[in-house]
C-alpha positions in Angstrom: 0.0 0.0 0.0 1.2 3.3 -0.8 1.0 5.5 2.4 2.9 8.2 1.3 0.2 8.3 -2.0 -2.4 8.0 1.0 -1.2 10.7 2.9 -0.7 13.1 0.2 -4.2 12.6 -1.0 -5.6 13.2 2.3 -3.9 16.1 3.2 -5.0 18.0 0.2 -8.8 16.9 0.8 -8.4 18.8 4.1 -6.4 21.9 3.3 -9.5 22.3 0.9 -12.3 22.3 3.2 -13.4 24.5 5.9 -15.8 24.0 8.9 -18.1 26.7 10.4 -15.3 29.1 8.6 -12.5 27.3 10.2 -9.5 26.3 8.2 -8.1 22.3 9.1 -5.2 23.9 10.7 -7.1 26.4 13.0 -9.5 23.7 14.2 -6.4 21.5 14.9 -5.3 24.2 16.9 -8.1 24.8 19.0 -8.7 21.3 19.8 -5.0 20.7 20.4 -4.9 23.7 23.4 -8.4 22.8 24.7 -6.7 18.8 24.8 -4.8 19.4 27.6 -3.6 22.0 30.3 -0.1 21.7 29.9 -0.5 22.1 26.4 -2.5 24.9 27.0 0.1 26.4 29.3 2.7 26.3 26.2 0.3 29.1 24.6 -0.5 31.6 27.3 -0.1 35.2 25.6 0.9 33.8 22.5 -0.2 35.2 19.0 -2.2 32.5 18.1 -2.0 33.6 14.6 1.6 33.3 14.2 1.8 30.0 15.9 -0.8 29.0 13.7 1.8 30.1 10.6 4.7 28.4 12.4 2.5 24.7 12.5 1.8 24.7 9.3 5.7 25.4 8.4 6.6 23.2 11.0 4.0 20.6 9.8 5.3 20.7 5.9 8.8 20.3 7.7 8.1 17.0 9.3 6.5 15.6 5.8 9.3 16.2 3.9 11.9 14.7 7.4 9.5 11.5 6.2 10.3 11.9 2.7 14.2 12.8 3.0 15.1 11.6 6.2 16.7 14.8 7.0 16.5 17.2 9.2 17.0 20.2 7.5 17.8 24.2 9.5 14.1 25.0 10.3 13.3 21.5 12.0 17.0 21.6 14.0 15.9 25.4 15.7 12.2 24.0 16.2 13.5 21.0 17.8 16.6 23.3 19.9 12.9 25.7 20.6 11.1 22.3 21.6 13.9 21.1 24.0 14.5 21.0 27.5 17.4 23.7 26.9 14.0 26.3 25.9 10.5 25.6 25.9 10.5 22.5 27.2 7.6 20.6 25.2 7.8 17.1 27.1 7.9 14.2 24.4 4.3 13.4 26.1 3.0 15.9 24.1 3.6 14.8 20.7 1.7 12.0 21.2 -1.0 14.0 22.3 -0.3 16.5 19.4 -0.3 14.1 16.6 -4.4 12.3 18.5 -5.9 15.4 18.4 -4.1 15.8 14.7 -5.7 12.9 13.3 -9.2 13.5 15.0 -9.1 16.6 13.2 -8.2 14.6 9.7 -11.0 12.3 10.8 -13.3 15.4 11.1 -11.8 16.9 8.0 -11.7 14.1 5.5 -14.4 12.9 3.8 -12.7 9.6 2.9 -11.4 9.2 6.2 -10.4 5.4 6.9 -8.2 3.2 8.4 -5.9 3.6 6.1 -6.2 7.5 5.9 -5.4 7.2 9.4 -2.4 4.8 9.6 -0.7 7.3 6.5 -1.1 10.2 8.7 0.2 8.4 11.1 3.3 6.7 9.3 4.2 10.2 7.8 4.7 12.5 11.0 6.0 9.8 13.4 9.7 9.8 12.3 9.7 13.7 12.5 8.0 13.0 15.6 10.3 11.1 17.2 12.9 13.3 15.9 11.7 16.2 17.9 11.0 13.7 21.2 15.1 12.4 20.8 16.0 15.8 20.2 14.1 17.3 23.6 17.0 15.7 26.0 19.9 15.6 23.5 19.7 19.3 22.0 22.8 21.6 23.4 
């Protein structure tokens, strides 16, 4: 089965649809501060805006770390920003990032399935365990 084909097909069904005016990544967003305090706590007085600009960079970021297998400049200083050393975004988080993620694709996607699910899933976990190894061994 061709996940990445999956994946890529999904994601442009929900960048293309919108839900009581919301795009898919500001309903991600919302859900993914209302999931959990600590999250929550990460965003206090931030420009919700910007950080919503920032995901979406960060989020092509992790898709192409799936394609390449590299970590290029911009996921390196997001993962330094992510670590201990900075923010401190516990690797807990990522998992909890990347439920609230696919609920959203599940809300998004009209041919949301299994296997829609288990792309999305395939495709951001190696840039998501990139950022959770790199939040105790960033310097």
């Amino acid at each position: 089965m061709d996940f990445e084909r999956i994946f890529d097909e999904s994601y442009e069904r929900v960048l293309k649809i919108h839900h009581d005016n919301q795009s898919f990544f500001e309903t991600f967003y919302k859900a993914f501060v209302a999931a959990d305090e600590r999250v929550a706590a990460h965003f206090t007085n931030s420009d919700m805006e910007k950080q919503q600009r920032m995901l979406e960079k960060s989020f092509y970021r992790l898709v192409v770390f799936y394609a390449t297998n590299y970590a290029d400049d911009y996921l390196e200083q997001v993962a330094m920003r992510h670590s201990k050393v900075a923010l401190n975004v516990i690797p807990e988080l990522y998992d909890i990032w990347l439920d609230v993620l696919i609920e959203t694709v599940a809300e998004y996607d009209p041919h949301y399935n299994d296997n829609v699910e288990l792309a999305w899933r395939l495709v951001l976990s190696t840039g998501i365990t990139y950022m959770k190894f790199k939040h105790d061994h960033c310097q």
